[in-house]
N, C-alpha and C positions, 0 to 999 in steps of 0.2 A: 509269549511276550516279545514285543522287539524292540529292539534298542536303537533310540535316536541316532544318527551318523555322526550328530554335530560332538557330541559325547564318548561316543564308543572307544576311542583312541586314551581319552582321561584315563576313563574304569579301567582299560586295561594299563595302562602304565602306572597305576596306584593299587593294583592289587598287591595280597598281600597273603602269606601260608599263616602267618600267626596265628594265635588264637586269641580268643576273648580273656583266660586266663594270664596267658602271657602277657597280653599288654597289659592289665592291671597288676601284673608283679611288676613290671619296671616302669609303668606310668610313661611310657612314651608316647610325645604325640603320635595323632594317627596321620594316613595318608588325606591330603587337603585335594580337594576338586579345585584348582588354582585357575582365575578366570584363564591369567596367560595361558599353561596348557589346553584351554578348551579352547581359544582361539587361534591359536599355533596347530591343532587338531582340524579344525577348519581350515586352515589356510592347507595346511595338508593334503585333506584329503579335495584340493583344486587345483593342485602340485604347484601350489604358490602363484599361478594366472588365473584371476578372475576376469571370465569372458563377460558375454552379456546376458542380459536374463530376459527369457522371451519365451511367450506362449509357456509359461510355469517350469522352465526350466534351465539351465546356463547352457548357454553355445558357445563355441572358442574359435570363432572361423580363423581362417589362415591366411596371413599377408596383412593383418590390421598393425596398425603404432599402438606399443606399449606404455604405458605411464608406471613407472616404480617407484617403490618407497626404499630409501637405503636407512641402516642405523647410522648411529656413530663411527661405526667401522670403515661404513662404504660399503657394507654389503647388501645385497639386496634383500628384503621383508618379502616381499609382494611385488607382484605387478597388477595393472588393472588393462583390460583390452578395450582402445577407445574403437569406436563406432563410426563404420565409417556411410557413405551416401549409400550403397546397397542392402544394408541390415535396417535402412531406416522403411522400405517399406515391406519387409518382414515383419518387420515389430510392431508396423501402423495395420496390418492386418490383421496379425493377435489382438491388437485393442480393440477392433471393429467386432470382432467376434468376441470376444471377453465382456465387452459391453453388451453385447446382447444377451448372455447367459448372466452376467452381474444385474440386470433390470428386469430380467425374469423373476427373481428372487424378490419375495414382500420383505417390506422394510425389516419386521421381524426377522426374520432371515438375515437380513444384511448385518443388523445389529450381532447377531448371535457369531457373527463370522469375526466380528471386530472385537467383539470380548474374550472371545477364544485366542485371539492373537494376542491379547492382553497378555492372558492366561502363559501361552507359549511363551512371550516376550520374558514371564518372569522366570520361566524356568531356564531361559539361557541369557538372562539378565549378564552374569561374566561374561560371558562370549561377547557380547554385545558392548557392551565396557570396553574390555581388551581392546577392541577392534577399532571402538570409532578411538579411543587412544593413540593407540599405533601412527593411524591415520593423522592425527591433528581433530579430528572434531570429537571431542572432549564431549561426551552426552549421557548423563545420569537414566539409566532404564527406568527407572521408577516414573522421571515426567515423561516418558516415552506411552506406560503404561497409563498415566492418567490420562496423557490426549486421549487414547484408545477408548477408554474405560467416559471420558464425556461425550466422545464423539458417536459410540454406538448409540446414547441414548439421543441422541439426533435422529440418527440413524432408525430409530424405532419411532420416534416423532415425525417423521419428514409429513408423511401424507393426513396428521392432525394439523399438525402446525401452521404448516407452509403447503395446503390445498392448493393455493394457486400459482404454484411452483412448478416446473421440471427440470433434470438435470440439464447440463449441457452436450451430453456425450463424450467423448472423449477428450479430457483435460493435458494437457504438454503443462509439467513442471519443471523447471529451469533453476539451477542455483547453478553459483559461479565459484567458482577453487576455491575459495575461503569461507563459505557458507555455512555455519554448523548444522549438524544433524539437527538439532531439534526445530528450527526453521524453515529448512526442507520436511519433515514432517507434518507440521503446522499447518502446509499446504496439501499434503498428500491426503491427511486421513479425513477432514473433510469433504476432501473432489468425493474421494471412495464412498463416507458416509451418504451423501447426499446422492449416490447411485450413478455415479459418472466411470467409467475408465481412465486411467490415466498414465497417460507415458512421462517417466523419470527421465531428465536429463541431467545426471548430478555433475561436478564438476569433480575435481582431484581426491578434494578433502572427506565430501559427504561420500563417494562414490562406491567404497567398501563396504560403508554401515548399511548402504540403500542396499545394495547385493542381498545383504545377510537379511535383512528386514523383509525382503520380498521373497527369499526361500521362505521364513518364517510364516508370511503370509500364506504362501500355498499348504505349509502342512497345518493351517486355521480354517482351511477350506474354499480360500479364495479362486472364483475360479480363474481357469488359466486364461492369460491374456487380459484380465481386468489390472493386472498393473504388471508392465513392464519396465526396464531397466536399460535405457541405453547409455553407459558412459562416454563423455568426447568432451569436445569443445562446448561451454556454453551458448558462445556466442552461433558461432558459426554452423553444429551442427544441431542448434536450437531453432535456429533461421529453414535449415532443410528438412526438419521436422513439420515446424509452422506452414510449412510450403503447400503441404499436401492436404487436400480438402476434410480428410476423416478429423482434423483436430478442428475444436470448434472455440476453442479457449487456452492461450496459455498466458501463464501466470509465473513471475519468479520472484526468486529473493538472491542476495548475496550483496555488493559492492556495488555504489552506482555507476561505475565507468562500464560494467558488463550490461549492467540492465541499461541504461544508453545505448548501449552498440546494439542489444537486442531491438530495442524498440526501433530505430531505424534500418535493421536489418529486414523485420517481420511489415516496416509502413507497405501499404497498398496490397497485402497476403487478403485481405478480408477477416480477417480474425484480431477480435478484442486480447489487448494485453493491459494485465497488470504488473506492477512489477513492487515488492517492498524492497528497497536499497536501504537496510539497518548498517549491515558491516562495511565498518570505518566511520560510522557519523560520530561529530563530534555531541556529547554532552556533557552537562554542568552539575556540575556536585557542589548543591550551595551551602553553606553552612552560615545561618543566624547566630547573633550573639544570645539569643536566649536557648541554643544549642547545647546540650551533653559534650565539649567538648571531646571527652579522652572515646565517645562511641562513634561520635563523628568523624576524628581522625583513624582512628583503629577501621571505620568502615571506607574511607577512603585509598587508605592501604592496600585493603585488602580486594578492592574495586579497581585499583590502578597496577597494581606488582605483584599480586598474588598469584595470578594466573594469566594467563594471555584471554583477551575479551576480542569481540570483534566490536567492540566500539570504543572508541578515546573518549576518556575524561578532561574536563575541565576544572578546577578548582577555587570556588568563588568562593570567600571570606570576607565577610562585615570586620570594617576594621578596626570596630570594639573587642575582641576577640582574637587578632591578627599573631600579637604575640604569645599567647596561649597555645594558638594551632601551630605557632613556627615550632615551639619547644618541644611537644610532643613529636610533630612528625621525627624531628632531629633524634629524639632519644629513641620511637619506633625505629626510625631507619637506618638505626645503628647496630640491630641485629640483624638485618637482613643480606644474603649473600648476591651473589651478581646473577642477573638472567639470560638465559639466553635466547639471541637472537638468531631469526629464522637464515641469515644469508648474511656475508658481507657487504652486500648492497644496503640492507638496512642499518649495518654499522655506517656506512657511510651517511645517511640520511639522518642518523640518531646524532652523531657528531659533526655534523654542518647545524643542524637546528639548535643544538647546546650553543654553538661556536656564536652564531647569529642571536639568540637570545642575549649571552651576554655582552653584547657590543651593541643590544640594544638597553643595556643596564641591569638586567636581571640576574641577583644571585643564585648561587646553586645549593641546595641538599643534597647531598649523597649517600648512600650508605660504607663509599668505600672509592678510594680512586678508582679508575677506569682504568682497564690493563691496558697495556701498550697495542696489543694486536688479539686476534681471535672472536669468536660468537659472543663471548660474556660483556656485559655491561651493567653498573650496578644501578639499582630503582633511583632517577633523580626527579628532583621535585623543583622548578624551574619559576622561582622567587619574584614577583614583581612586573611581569609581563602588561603588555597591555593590548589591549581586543583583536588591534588592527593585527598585530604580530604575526607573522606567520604562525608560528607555532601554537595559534594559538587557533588562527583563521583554519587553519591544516596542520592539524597536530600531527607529527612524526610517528612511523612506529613504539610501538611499547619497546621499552619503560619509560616515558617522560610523562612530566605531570607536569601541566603550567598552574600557576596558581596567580589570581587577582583579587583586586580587594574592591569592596565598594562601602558605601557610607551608610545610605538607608534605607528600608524595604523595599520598596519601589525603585530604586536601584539597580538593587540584585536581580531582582526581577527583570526589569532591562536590561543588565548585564549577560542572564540565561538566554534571555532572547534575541541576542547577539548572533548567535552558531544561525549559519544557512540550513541545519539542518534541524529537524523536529521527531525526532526518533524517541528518548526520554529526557528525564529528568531526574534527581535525587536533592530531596532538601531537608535540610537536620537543624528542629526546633522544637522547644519542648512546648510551645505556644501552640495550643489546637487551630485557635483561628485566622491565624497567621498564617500555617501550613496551610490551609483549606482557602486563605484568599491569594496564597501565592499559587496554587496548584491548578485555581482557574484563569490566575494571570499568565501562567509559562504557554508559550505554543508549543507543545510536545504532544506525544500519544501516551504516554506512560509517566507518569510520577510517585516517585518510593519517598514515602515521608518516613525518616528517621531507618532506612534501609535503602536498599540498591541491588539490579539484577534480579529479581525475584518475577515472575509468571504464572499466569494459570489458565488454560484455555478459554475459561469462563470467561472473563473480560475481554471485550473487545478493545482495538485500540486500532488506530487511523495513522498512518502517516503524517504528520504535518507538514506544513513547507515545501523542501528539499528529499522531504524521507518517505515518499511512497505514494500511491494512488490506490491504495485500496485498503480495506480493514479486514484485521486480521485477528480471531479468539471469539467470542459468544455466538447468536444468532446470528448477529451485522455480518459477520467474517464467512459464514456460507453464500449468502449472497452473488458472491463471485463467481459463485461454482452453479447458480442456479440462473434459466430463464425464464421472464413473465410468462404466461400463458394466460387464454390464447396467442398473443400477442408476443413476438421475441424481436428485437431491435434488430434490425439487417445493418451487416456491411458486405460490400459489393467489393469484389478483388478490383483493383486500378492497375492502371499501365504501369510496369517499372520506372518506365523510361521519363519521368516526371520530371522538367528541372527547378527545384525547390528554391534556389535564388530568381527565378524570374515569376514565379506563382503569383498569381494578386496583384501584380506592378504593372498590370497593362492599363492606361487613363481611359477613363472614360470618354466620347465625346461631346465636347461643352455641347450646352443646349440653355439657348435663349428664350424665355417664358415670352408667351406672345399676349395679349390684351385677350385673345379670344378662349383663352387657356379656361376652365369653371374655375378652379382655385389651386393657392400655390401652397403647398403645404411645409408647415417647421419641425425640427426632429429636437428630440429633449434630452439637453447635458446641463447638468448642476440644476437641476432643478426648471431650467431658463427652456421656451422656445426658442429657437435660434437657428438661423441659419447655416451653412455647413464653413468650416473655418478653409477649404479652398473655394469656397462660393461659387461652384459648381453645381449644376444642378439635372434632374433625366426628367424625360417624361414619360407617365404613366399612361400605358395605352388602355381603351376600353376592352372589356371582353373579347370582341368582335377584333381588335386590333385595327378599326378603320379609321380611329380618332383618337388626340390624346385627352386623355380623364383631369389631369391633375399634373403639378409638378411638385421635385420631392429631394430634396438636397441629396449632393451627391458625398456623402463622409468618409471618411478618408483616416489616414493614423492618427492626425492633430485631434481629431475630435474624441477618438477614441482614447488618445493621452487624457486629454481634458476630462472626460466621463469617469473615467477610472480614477484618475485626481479628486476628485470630487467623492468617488464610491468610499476608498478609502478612509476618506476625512469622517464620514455620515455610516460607516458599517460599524465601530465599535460600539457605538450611543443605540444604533438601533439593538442590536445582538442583547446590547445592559438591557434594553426596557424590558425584557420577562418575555413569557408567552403572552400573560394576560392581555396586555398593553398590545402588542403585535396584533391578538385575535382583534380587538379590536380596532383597529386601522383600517384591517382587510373586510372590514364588515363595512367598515365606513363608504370603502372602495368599491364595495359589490353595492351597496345604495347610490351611489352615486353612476355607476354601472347602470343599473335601472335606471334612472334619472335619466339616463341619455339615450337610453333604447330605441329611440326609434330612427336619429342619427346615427348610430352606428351599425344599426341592421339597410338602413342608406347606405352605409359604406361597404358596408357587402357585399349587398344585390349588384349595384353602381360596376366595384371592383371582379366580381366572379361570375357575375351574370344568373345566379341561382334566383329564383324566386323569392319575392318577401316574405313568405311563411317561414322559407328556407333557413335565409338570412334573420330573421326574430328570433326560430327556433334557437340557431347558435349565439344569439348576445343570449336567450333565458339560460341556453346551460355554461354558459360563462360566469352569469350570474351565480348559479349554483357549486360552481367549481370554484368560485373564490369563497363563497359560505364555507362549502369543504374545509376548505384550506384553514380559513380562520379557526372552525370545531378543530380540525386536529393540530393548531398550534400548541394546547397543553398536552394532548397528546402521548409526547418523542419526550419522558421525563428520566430515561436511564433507571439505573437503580443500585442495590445493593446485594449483589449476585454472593451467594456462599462458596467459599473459599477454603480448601484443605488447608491453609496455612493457618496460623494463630495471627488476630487481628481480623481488619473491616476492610472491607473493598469495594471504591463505586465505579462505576461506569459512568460515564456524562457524555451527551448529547451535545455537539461542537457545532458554529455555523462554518462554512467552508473562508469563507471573507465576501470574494469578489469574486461572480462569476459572470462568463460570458456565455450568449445563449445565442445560436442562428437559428433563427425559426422557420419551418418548413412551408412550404405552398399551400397544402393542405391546411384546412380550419384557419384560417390566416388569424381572426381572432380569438376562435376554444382555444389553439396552441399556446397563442404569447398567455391567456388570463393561466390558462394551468403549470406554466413552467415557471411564469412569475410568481403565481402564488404558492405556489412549492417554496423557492428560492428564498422567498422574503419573509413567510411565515416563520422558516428556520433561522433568520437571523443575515439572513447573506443581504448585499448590497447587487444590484446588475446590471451587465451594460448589452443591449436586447440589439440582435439586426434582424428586423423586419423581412418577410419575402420580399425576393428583390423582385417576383412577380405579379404579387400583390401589396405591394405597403400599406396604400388606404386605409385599410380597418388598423389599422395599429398607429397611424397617424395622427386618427381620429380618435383612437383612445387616449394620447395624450392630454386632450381636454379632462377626461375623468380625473388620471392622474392629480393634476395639477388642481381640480375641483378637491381631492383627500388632504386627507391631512398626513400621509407619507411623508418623511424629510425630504428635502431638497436634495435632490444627488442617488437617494437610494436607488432607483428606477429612473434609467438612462436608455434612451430607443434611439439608435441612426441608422437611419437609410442608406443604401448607395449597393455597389455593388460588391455582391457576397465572399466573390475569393478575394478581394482587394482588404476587405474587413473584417474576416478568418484570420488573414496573415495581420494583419495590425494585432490584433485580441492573441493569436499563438505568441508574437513576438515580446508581450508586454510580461514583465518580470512578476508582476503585484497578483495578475490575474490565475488564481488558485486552480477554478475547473473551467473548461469547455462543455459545453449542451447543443450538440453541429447535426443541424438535419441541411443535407447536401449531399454534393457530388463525389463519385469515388475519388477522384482526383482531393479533392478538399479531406475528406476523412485520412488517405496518405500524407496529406503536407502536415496534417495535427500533428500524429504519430511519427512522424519526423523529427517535428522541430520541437514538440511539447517535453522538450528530454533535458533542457539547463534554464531554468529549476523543471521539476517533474510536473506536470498538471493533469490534475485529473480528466478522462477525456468518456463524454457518452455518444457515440458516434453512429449519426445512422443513413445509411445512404442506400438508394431502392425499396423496392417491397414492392409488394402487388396494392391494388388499391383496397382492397379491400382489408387488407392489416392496417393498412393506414386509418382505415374508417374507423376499425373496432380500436385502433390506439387511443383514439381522443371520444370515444365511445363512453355514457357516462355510468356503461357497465363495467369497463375496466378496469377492475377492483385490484389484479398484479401490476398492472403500467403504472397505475397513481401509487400504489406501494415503494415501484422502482424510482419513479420520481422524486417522493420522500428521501429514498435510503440516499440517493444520487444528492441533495440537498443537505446531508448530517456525514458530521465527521465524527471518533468517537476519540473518549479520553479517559484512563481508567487510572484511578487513584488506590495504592496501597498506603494503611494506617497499619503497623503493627500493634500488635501491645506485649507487655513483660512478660 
């Protein structure tokens, strides 16, 4: 038999001559497996420098920067060895290779490999504890064990489930110094499950736990190189990762100021990023007067000062209730001792926002005066605030809790959805339908009805707003890690050297419609035909390029404000009317679709020079792609996924809001009917740019438009040209996702600029022609999936019970 390494050091420093007699004549305890010793054992036997972990096993090169953990004393715990530009294509090599031996393995297998690390996981459960401790990322093994334990069964579903799936290949994961372990995992066991490689780029905090986690993995039988470990910079040496062609996807989490600098680090690389920025978003803990007071404030305590979070709380109170919750907290937060803070710089930050709070008139709670000097500071609760506040707009480090009042449900509700950011929610009321009609009003990805903090891989849950571009926990959340097939959306590496302030700003040359012109065509905002609000206009040449076809306004940022103005006002009302209602519109629209067949297969032939059969054939399957559309509007109905916790939990299908969509050359009108009827089916509002090489067919579909019964505003088309109307649609605050078929230059300026607020981005620029064909191919059973998932945002609701 032989003896784990992680262990061996415990057993012997807890042995013991005694006998089983002995110690039942004096009942002394026995020797304890104490998590610390078995992770002071580990750290040991790495003589206290954790190298890198590569090709399945730790390297320690020589000459890299160390990162240390000191205690209270100043002395040193640990070091970690950051990663510098040479170890990074060692490491990208292991993954090439590791991926190949990881995808040789049937899913069965794969599964079997992730249950067994479960298995392992629980056996050095302390260690694992101790360690992400030590570190700052605080992470219970047991949810560590359940991703594992739901992901394998993915993992053994891939090729039932998701047939028209494959992985991506090697996946780069990115967290940022403050990231918890369980977050960075979130990420990791999926890429794995779904059959990908993946290279760890942890930052300070998770960077420990990752180490221990990927020895664990190799002795579960992971093979070597299927997951790597390089600690460093997130930013920068996640950038030098992303560089290199072997990664085909990276994805991160942590703090939005890193995944920003990511994302413009990595624009013009050729490679899709996601990013969830949860750590630091602010949320609202609202509490209704028909609320459990003393569970409501007891749960808000213990959400705000019990522990360090990487999210800030907000504290909204209905002001029937106001002085109930003031009393309680007062008598709760009169036992509570002072916390500490991570640095003096956050004393300073915690004590300018108190200072500024009350000189903006807000009382204090405390549990205790504030020492004169030092890390302590005791939990305050920050009376009377109001939205604009700083402290409220940018809640300060822990321990501050602002708290606000509001009057009536609908209120609160706008008072939650206040915060830039849409990370969760938590709201306490003992009224079922109250919770359930606030829980569809918040923009958040998560809401704890009568609870807070609570997860389970099962649910999926989306970013909102400010808080992420992708989803993260059930089926939805692999996704990320997976592409269509046949068919996989290309991005094409771009010049560095782009200047992102001059992008799109170059004018077009006016052009004067002449009498001999065939027709002059209008582009549709709020509903209206109309002209272009600089009343500028191009023209559209024939096939042959020896004549102009048409003229076609030239649109510009006004119009695009205007469309979006309009989207906004007309996207909540559509989203309310149901699926039912929705299918039917888009039924209405594909009749009337037909209706105009033989005009817009005119606009075709006219615009692309293809044949009339040609051009027919694409308005019938246009036809048939918004039928689609309509059938799977009931579809996408979420559901009621089971849950280790005690209580109900759903998942809900979100529309994004307002999206913007540049439409490709190719199929000029299959493209816009299938990206529309994705978009609108789910609820979203859109503002459409046309090819700037072919508009005609999409010009001419505004007559159908306008022939439905669509609201006014939902379905907005302007012409003009495309980098000029990227950059207006990137710039606009409202507009949630991008849908960008173009140029490598255009795909880098998204992923530049798409970073304050985040926007979702589906970026495709190049391919051969023939992926082009089979994309809008009306076999393409994964593209129209991807389209879907690309169309839904997700929202998962926790109900306990007693």
């Amino acid at each position: 038999m032989t003896i784990n390494p992680l262990i061996c050091d415990t057993i012997m420093a807890g042995s013991t001559s005694k006998t089983v007699h002995d110690i039942f004549q004096s009942m002394e305890y026995g020797p304890t497996s104490s998590s610390s010793a078995t992770a002071q054992a580990w750290l040991e036997s790495h003589a206290r420098t954790l190298g890198l972990f590569i090709n399945g096993a730790f390297l320690n090169p020589a000459g890299r920067q160390l990162t240390s953990l000191t205690d209270a004393k100043g002395e040193r715990v640990f070091s970690v060895v950051c990663a510098g530009k040479e170890d990074v294509s060692e490491g990208l090599s292991s993954s090439a290779s590791g991926l190949r031996s990881w995808s040789e393995l049937s899913c069965a297998q794969r599964a079997k490999v992730l249950l067994k690390w479960a298995g392992v996981l629980g056996q050095h459960g302390p260690c694992v504890a101790e360690l992400s401790d030590l570190s700052g990322a605080s992470c219970p093994p047991a949810s560590l064990v359940r991703l594992a334990q739901y992901y394998s069964g993915w993992a053994q579903l891939r090729d039932a489930r998701l047939s028209h799936w494959s992985p991506r290949g090697v996946v780069e994961v990115v967290a940022s110094d403050d990231c918890p372990l369980y977050s960075l995992m979130l990420k990791v066991l999926p890429a794995l499950a779904m059959g990908n490689a993946v290279m760890v780029v942890p930052g300070r905090v998770a960077a420990p736990s990752a180490l221990l986690l990927a020895q664990l993995f190799t002795e579960a039988g992971l093979p070597a190189g299927a997951l790597n470990v390089l600690p460093g910079d997130p930013v920068s040496l996640g950038a030098i990762v992303a560089q290199n062609p072997t990664i085909k996807s990276v994805t991160y989490c942590g703090n939005k100021q890193d995944g920003a600098a990511l994302c413009k680090a990595t624009a013009g690389l050729g490679v899709a990023v996601s990013v969830s920025p949860a750590v630091g978003a602010t949320c609202p803990f609202v509490v209704f007067e028909s609320a459990d007071i003393d569970s409501a404030v007891d749960g808000a305590i213990e959400a705000a000062f019990k522990k360090r979070k990487e999210v800030q709380w907000v504290l909204c109170v209905q002001e029937g209730v106001l002085d109930a919750v003031l009393a309680r907290l007062r008598l709760r937060l009169a036992g509570l001792k002072c916390v500490s803070l991570a640095s003096e710089a956050d004393r300073v930050l915690v004590e300018a926002a108190v200072q500024g709070a009350v000189q903006q008139g807000a009382t204090l709670i405390q549990s205790c005066g504030p020492p004169a000097s030092g890390l302590q500071y005791p939990a305050t609760v920050l009376c009377g605030v109001a939205p604009p506040s700083p402290c409220v707009a940018s809640p300060p480090p822990w321990p501050l809790l602002p708290l606000m009042t509001f009057r009536s449900h609908a209120e609160g509700v706008t008072l939650a959805n206040h915060s830039p950011h849409g990370h969760a929610a938590s709201i306490w009321t003992e009224d079922l339908t109250l919770a359930l009609e606030a829980a569809k009003s918040l923009s958040v990805g998560s809401v704890w009805v009568n609870s807070h903090s609570v997860c389970d891989p099962s649910l999926p849950s989306s970013g909102h707003k400010d808080s992420g571009t992708c989803t993260d926990g059930g089926r939805e959340g692999l996704y990320q890690f997976l592409q269509s097939s046949p068919f996989a959306p290309s991005l094409s590496r771009s010049t560095p050297a782009l200047d992102y302030d001059t992008f799109g700003s170059a004018a077009s040359p006016a052009v004067i419609p002449t009498e001999s012109a065939p027709k002059f065509y209008r582009q549709l905002v709020a509903g209206k035909s109309c002209k272009s609000e600089s009343g500028g206009s191009v023209a559209v040449q024939t096939p042959d390029g020896a004549s102009v076809l048409a003229y076609c306004p030239d649109g510009g940022r006004k119009d695009v404000r205007n469309a979006v103005e309009a989207a906004i006002k007309v996207q909540p009302g559509w989203m309310k009317k149901g699926p039912s209602a929705r299918a039917q519109s888009l039924y209405s629209l594909a009749k009337e679709l037909e209706a105009k067949r033989p005009e817009l297969a005119a606009a075709i032939r006219a615009q692309t020079g293809l044949s009339l059969d040609e051009a027919d054939l694409e308005v019938e399957l246009s036809v048939d792609r918004l039928t689609d559309w309509a059938a799977r509007c009931s579809q996408t109905q979420g559901g009621a996924p089971a849950v280790p916790q005690a209580g109900s939990a759903l998942s809900l299908p979100q529309a994004l809001g307002v999206v913007g969509v540049v439409l490709p050359d190719h199929k000029p009108l299959l493209s816009l009917v299938t990206l529309l009827g994705a978009a609108v089916a789910m609820g979203n509002a859109v503002v459409m740019v046309p090819s700037q090489r072919y508009p005609v067919p999409a010009l001419t579909f505004i007559q159908v438009l306008q022939a439905s019964d669509l609201p006014a505003g939902l379905v907005n088309i302007i012409p003009g040209a495309r980098d000029q109307l990227t950059a207006a649609l990137a710039n606009h605050n409202v507009i949630k996702a991008i849908w960008y078929w173009g140029s490598p230059e255009g795909c880098q300026y998204l992923q530049h600029t798409c970073t304050g607020p985040f926007k979702t981005l589906w970026l495709h620029s190049g391919g051969p022609a023939a992926e082009e064909e089979a994309c809008w191919a009306p076999t393409s059973t994964s593209f129209l999936e991807e389209t879907w998932n690309q169309s839904t945002q997700w929202r998962s609701v926790w109900i306990p019970t007693a």
